[in-house]
C-alpha positions in Angstrom: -8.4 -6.6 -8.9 -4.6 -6.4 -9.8 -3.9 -9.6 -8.3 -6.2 -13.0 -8.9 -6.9 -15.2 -5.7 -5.6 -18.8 -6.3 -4.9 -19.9 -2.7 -6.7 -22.4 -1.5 -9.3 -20.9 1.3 -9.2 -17.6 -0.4 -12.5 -15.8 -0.2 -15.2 -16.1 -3.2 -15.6 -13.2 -5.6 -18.1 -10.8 -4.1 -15.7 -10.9 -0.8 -12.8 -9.5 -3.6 -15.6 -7.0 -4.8 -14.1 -4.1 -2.3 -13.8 -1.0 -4.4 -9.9 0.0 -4.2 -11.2 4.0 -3.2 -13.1 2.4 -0.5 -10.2 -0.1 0.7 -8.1 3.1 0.4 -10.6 5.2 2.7 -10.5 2.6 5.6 -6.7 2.3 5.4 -6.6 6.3 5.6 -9.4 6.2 8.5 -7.3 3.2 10.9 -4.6 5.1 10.3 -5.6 8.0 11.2 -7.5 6.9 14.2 -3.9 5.0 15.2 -2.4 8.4 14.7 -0.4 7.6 11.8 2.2 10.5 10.8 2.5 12.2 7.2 0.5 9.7 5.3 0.4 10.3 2.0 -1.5 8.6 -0.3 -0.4 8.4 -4.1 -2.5 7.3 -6.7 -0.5 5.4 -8.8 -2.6 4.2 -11.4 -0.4 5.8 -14.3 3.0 4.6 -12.7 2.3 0.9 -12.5 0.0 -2.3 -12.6 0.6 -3.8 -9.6 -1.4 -1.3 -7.3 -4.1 1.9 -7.5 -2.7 3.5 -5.2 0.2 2.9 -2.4 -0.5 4.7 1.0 3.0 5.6 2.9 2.7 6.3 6.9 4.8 7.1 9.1 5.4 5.9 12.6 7.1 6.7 15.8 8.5 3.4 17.0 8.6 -0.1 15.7 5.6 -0.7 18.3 3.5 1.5 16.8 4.5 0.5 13.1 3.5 -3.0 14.4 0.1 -1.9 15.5 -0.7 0.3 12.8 -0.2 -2.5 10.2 -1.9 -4.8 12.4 -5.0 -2.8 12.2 -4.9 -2.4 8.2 -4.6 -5.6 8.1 -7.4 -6.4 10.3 -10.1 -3.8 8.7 -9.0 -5.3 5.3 -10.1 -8.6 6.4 -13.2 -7.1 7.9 -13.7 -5.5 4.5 -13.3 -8.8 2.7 -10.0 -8.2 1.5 -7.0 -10.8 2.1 -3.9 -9.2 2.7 -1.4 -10.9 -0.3 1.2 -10.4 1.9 2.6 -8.7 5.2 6.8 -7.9 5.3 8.9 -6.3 8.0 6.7 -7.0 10.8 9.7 -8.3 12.2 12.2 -5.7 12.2 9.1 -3.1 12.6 11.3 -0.4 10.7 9.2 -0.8 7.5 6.2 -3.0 7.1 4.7 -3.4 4.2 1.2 -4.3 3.8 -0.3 -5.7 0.4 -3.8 -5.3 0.1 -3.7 -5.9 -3.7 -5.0 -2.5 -5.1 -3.8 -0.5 -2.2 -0.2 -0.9 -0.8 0.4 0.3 2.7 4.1 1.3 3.7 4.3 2.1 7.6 8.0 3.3 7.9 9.9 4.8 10.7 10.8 8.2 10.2 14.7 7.3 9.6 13.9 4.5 7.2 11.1 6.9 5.3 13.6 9.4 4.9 16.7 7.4 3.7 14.1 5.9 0.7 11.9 8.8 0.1 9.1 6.9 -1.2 7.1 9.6 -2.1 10.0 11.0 -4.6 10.1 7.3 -6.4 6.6 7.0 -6.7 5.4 11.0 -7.8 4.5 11.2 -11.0 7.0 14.0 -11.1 10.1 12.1 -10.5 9.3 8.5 -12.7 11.6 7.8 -14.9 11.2 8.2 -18.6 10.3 4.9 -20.6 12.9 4.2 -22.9 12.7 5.1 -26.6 12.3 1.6 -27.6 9.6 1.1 -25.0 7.6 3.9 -26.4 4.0 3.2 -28.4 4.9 4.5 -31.9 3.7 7.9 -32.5 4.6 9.3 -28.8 
């Protein structure tokens, strides 16, 4: 797990045991059954440490991002897994989800396209560590 569970009431350690392919499959499957649209899922296990992979979903109104994020959240608990944080449930343009290995994005279609996600994130488009940051030899 990326991120350790200090709070008090957190669950013990064989309810953190989820497998983050596992966590990602149920977020794919609720979604899915919520009719999520264009989620992609990115594995971004090369790209950063804070996450293995981040799932990006689109909605059709702030209602449905509501309910679709609501329902991740809800089959993560069911799963074992405390959510680490919920953002934007609010506004319902963009909620974000953190489910510590797996980050869910549920976006409106205006607000996925303005930030294009999925550009920032491919392994395509990262940016280039700078020289200095380097391991010698690379």
């Amino acid at each position: 797990m990326k991120h350790p569970r200090t709070e008090p009431g957190a669950p013990g350690p064989a309810a953190a045991a989820v497998d983050p392919e596992a966590l990602r499959e149920a977020v794919g499957t609720v979604l899915a059954d919520l009719k999520a649209v264009d989620v992609q899922v990115l594995d971004v296990r090369g790209l950063t440490a804070i996450a293995d992979y981040m799932i990006i979903a689109g909605a059709t109104s702030d209602r449905h991002a509501r309910a679709l994020a609501g329902r991740v959240v809800e089959r993560a608990k069911a799963l074992g897994v405390r959510p680490l944080g919920v953002e934007g449930e609010r506004e319902g343009e963009w909620i974000l989800v953190d489910l510590q290995d797996v980050i869910v994005h549920v976006m409106l279609a205006r607000t996925r396209d303005f930030y294009q996600l999925e550009r920032l994130w491919s392994p395509d488009h990262a940016p280039a560590r700078p020289r200095e940051a380097r391991e010698p030899g690379e």
